[in-house]
C-alpha positions in Angstrom: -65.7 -22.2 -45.8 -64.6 -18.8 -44.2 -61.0 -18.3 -42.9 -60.0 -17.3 -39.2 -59.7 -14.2 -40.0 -63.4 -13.6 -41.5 -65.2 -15.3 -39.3 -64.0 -13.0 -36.4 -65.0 -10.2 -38.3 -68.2 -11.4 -39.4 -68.9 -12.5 -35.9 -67.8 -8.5 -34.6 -70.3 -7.2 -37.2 -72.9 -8.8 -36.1 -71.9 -8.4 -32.4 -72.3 -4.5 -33.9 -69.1 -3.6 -32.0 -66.3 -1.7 -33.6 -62.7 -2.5 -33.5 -62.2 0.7 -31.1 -64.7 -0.7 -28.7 -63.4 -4.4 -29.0 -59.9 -3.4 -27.9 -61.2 -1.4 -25.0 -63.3 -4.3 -23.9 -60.4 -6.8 -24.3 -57.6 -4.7 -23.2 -55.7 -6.0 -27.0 -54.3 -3.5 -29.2 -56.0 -2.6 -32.2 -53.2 -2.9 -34.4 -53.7 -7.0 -33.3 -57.0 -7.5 -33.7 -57.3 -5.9 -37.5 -54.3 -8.2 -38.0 -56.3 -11.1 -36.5 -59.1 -10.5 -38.8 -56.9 -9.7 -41.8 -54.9 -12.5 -41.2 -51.6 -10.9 -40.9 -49.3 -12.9 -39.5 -46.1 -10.9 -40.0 -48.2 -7.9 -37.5 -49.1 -10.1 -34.8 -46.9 -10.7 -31.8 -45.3 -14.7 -31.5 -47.6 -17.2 -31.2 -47.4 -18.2 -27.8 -49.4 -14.5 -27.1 -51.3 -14.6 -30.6 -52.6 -17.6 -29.0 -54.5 -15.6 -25.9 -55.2 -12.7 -27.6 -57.4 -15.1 -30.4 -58.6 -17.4 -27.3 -59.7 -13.5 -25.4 -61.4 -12.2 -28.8 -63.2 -15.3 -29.9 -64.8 -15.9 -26.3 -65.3 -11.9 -26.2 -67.3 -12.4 -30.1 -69.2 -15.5 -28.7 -67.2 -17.4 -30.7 -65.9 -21.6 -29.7 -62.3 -20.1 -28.1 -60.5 -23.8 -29.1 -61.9 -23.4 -32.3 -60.8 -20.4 -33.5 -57.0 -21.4 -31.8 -57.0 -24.2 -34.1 -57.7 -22.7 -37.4 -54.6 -20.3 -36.2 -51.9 -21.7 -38.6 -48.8 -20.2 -37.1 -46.6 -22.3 -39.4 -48.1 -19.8 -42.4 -46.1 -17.2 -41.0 -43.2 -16.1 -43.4 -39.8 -15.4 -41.8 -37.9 -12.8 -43.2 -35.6 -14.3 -45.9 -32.0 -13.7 -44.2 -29.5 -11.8 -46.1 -26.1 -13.7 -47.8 -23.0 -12.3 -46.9 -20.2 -12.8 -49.4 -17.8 -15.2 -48.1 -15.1 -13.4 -47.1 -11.8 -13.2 -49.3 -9.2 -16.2 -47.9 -6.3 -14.0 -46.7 -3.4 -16.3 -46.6 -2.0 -16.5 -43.3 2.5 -16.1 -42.5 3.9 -19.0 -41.8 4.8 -19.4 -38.2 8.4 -20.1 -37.1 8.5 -23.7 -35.9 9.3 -23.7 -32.4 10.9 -27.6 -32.2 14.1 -26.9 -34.6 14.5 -23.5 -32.5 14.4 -25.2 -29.7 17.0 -27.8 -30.4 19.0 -25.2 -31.6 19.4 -23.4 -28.9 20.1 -26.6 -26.6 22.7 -27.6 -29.0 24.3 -24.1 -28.5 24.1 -24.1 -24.4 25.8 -27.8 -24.6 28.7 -26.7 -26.5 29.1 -23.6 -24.4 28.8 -26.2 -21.1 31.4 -28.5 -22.8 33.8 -25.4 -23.4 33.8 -24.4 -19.8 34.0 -28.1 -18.6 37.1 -29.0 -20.6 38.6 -25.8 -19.4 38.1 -26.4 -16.2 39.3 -30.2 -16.2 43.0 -28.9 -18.5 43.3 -26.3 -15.5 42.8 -29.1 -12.4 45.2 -31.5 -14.7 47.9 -28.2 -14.7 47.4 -28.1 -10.8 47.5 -31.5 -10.0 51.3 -31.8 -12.2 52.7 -28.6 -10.9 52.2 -30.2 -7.3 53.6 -33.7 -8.5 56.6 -31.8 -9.9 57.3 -29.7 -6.4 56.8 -33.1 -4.3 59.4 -35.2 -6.3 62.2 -32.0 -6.0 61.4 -31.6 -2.2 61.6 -35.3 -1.7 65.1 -35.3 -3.4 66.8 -32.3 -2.5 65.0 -31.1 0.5 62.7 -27.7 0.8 63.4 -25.8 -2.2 63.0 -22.1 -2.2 59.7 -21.2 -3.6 60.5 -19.5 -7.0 60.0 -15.9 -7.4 60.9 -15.4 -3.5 63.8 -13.0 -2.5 66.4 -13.7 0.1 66.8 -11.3 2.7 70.1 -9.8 2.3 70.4 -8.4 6.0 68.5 -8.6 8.7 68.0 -5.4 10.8 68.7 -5.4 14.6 66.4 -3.4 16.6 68.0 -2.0 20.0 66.7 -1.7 23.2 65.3 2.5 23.4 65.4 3.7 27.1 62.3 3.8 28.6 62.2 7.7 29.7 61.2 8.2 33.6 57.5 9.4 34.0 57.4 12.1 36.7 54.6 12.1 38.5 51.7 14.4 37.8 50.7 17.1 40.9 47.4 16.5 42.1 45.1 19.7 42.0 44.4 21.7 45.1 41.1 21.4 46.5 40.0 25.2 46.4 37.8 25.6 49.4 33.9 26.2 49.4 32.9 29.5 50.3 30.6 29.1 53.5 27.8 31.6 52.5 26.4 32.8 56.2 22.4 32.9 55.4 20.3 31.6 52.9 21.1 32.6 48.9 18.2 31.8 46.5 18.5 32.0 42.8 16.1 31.1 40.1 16.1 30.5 36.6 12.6 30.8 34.3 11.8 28.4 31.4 8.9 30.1 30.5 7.4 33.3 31.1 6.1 33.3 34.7 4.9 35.7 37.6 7.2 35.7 40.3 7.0 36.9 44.4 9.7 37.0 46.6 10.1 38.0 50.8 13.2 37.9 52.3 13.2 38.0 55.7 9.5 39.3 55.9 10.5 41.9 53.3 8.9 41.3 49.6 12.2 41.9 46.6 10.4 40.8 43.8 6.6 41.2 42.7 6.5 41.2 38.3 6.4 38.9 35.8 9.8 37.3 34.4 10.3 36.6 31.0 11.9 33.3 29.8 15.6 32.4 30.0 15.7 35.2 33.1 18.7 34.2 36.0 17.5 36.0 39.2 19.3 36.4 42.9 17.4 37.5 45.5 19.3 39.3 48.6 20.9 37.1 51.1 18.3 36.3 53.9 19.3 35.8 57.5 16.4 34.0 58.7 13.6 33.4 56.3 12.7 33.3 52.5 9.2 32.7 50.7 8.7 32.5 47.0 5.6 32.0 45.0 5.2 31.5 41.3 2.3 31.1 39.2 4.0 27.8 37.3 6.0 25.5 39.4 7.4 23.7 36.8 9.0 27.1 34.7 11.3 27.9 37.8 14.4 26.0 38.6 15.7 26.2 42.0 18.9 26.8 43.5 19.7 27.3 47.5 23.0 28.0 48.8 25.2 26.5 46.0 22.5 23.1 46.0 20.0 22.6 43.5 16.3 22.0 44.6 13.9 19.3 43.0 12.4 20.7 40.1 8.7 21.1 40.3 6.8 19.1 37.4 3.3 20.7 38.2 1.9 23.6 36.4 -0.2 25.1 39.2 1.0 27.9 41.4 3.3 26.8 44.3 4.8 28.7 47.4 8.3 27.5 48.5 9.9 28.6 51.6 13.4 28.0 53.8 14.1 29.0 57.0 17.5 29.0 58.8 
């Protein structure tokens, strides 16, 4: 009775096909199919695929598909014999240091020390508590006693009355009087760097630009004075002794007074 392995090659033989042709007619590596027909189980793929590649040749060869699946003996297949370590040497563990004596230790420790401080603190209440018995009884017998330790006063200063001395009155200062300026007086300091133009009394004084931190006065005017600057807000004002509003735009502005 022929194997699986000869009958597909018998049956491709007389089909007069190659393996070559066979594989590019059933899209299956060759490498499978000569394992297949040689029986090679260790070559083929796992049997879940070996499966459909046998089912794809057999119906390819004109062979019964189911048939040839069940003389595939899958369990035939050898597995690799896996390779023994040598146990590995016992390497004696340290002991640990147990944790429960430690631990009761160190409690045993931390209640002595809480004892220490408690006792301590009860002999110095007890030493308070009779020093305060002791001072009560001697007051109650022969009256206020002087606390020990204290010193008498041997004299006690008297402090006499010092004159008050007589405060003279302070002179109130003189009002000096405000010169009365008879036109109009402009002046004009520059923040920033500004071009400034000036007529007084229909008569132009200044025409240039004025570098920051400048003071300016412009001649006393009788009648009339006009002043333009290209920032409003880098000249500050003053008119006769009175400071103007200070301009907060940027644009040019024209200011005039008349008398």
């Amino acid at each position: 009775m022929w194997t699986l392995g000869e009958t597909l090659r018998q049956a491709r033989l007389d089909k007069g096909v190659s393996l070559a042709d066979a594989a590019r007619d059933t899209r299956i590596r060759r490498s499978y199919l000569e394992a297949l027909e040689g029986e090679d189980l260790a070559t083929l793929p796992p049997p879940v695929y070996t499966r459909g590649f046998l089912r794809t040749y057999a119906e390819y060869l004109g062979l019964n598909a189911q048939a040839m699946v069940d003389l595939y003996q899958p369990s035939a297949r050898r597995e690799p014999t896996p390779t023994l370590r040598p146990a590995v040497a016992h390497v004696p563990l340290p002991r640990s240091i147990p944790v429960r004596p430690v631990l009761y230790g160190l409690g045993g420790i931390a209640f002595l020390l809480l004892f220490g401080f408690a006792w301590n603190w009860y002999q110095d209440v007890q030493h308070t508590l009779n020093q305060s018995d002791a001072a009560l009884r001697q007051q109650a017998r022969f009256g206020t006693p002087t606390p020990i330790g204290a010193r008498l006063p041997t004299s006690i200063p008297v402090l006499l009355p010092t004159p008050t001395p007589t405060l003279q009155p302070t002179p109130e200062p003189t009002a000096t009087p405000t010169a009365v300026i008879d036109g109009i007086l402009v002046e004009f300091r520059t923040s920033a760097r500004v071009y400034v133009e000036a007529a007084v009394d229909g008569k132009q004084v200044v025409a240039e630009t004025v570098a920051a931190g400048t003071d300016r006065q412009l001649p006393l005017a009788q009648s009339t004075v006009i002043m333009r600057a290209s920032n409003g807000s880098a000249v500050d004002v003053t008119v006769n002794g009175t400071h103007q509003d200070p301009q907060t735009v940027t644009n040019p502005v024209e200011l005039s007074w008349r008398r």
